[in-house]
N, C-alpha and C positions, 0 to 999 in steps of 0.2 A: 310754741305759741300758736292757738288758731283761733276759731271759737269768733264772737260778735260780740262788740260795744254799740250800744246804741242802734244807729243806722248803719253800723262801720261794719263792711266786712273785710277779713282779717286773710291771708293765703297764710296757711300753716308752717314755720320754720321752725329748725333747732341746730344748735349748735350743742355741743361737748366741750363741759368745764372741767376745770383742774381746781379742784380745793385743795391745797398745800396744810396743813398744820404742823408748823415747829413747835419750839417750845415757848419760844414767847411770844409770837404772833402769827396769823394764817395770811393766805395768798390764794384770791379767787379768779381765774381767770380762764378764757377762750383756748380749749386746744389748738381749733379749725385758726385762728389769727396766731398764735405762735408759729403754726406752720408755716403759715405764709409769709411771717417775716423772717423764717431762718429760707424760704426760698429767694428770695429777695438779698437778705444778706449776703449766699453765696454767691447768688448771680453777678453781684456788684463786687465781691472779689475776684470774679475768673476775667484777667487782665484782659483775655480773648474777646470777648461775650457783650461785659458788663449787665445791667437789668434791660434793655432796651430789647422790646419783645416777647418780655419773659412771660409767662401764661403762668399767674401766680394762682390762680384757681382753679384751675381746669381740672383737678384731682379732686374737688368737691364736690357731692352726689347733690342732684335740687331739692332745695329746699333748705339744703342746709346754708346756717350764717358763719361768717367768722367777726364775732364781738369785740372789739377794740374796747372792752372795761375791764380795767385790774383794778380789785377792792385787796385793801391790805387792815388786816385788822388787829388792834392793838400797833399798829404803826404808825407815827413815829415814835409815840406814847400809848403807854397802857390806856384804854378807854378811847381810843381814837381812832377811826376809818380812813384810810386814804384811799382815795378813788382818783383813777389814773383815763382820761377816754382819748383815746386817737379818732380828730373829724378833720376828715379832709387829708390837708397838709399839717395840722398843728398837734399837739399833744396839748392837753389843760389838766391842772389837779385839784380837786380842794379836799379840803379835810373834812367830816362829819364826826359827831360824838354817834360811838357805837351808842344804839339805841333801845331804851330801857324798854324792851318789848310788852306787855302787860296779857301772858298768855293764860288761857283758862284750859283746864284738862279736860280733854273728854275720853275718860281711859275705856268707854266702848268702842272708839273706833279705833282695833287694832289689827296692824296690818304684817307682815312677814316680808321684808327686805333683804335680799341675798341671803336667805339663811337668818338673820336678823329679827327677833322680837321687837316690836315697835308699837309706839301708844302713840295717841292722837293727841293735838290740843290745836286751838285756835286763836287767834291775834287778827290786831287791825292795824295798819300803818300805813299814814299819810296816803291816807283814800280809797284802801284796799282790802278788804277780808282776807286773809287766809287758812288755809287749813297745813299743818305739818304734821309728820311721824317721824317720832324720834327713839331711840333705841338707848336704854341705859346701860346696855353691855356696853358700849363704847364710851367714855368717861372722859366727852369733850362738849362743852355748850354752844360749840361750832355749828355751821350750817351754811347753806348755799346765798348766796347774793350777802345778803347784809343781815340775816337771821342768824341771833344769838339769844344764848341765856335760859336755855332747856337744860334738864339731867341727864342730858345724853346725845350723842351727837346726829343731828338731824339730817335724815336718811331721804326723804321725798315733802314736796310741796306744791300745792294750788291755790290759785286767786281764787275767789269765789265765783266771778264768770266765767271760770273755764278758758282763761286767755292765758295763764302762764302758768307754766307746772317744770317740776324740777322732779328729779329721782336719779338714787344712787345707780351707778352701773358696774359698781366693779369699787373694793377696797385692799391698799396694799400699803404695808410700812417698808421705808428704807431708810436710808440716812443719808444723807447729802446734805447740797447748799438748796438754800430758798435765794433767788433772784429778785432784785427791785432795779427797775432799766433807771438809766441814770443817764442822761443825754448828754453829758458833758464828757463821754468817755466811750471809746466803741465802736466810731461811726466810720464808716467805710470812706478810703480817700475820695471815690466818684458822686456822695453823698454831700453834703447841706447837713450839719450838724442841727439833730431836733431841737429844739427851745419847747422847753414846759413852762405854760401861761397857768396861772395862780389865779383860780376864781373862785366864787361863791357857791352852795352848791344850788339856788336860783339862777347864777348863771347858767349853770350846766344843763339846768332841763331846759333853759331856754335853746343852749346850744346845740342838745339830743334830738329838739324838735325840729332847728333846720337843718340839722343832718338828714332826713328825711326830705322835708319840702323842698331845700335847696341843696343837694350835696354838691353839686360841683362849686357854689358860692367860696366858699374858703379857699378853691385852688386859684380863683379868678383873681382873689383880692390878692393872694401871694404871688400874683403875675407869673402863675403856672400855666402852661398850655395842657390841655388835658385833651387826649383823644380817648371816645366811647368807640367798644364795635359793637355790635347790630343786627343779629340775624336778620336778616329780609328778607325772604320771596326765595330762601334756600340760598342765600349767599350773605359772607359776612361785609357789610359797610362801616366805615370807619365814619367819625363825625370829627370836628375841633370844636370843641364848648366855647361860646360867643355868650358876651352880654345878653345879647337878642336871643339866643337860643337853650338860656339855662334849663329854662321851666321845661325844656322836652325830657330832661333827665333826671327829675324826681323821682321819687320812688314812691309807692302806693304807702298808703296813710297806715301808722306802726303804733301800736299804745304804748306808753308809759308807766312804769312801772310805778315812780311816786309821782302822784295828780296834784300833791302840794307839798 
């Protein structure tokens, strides 16, 4: 993500997704945040240790995010999206109907993906142009975030301002299990078993956006102590997030991916 909205500027991130396709549903989600929760997992099993101190990121280049969204498509029914977001301390899910994209071809603009013949076409969705390439040697209507319903499985993506873009990096079959976290099973003895809250998905962009303005808010409300550290002046400071001292710990303003 980089690029400008408006007056906004934007510091350029990315993370590394995993698009799963089984056979009766796919699974879109954050390399960079699975790592860090199987760091975290172990740490809270090593009886020695526990997580307390654990530097769950420090193995991250800048710039780079780890995304706390898992999209499951055709989950729990055929036609249906489930989207999974960890803010803060909570997990929330709601459902969306996979969405009847309304795409137009533009078979000049073709591009060459890992080896891959790829065609263009364009769509708009809840307040966003985009442009994809999609490959019909691959014979899946799959694609990155919540894009579906092409002849072929969609290989790279951009919003129209240059703020979010997607592209393949690598493709490989194997066979195994597809994962869906299930919070009622799992959780490490030194852990607070997660609770998944059931919203809208209006709630969730509302919720996406004080993940941003306010993130330490959700730990405060769950009578979490949260310590920040702080590079300063060449040395690191720790802080305890206070009522009085939230707003030091926002993060710079992040666009949205649906505006409505």
């Amino acid at each position: 993500m980089s690029a400008e909205e408006g007056s906004k500027k934007y510091t350029p991130d990315y993370d590394i997704m995993n698009l799963e396709i089984g056979d009766s549903f796919s699974r879109y989600y954050s390399s960079s945040a699975d790592k860090c929760d199987s760091i975290v997992f172990n740490a809270r099993n090593d009886k020695r240790r526990g997580d307390r101190g654990v530097d769950v990121y420090g193995w991250m280049k800048g710039g780079r995010l780890a995304l706390y969204e898992d999209y499951y498509q055709d989950y729990p029914e055929k036609g249906n999206c489930t989207v999974r977001m960890g803010i803060g301390a909570n997990e929330y899910e709601y459902t969306d109907e996979i969405p009847v994209f309304q795409w137009r071809y533009n078979l000049a603009e073709k591009r060459d993906i890992l080896g891959y013949s790829c065609l263009g076409a364009e769509t708009g969705f809840r307040g966003r142009r985009y442009k994809v390439w999609f490959t019909p040697d691959i014979p899946s209507s799959r694609g990155p975030w919540k894009f579906f319903g092409l002849p072929g499985l969609i290989m790279a993506a951009e919003d129209g301002d240059g703020i979010f873009k997607w592209e393949a990096e690598g493709i490989s079959s194997a066979e195994g299990k597809m994962y869906i976290f299930d919070s009622s099973t799992g959780h490490t003895p030194s852990a607070s078993p997660m609770v998944v809250k059931r919203v809208s998905r209006k709630q969730a962009l509302e919720l996406e956006k004080r993940k941003w303005s306010d993130p330490q808010g959700p730990y405060l409300e769950a009578g979490i102590i949260s310590i920040v550290d702080r590079m300063e002046n060449g040395r690191m400071v720790s802080y305890t997030v206070t009522a009085e001292n939230r707003e030091l710990f926002a993060y710079p303003p992040f666009p949205q991916l649906e505006l409505e």
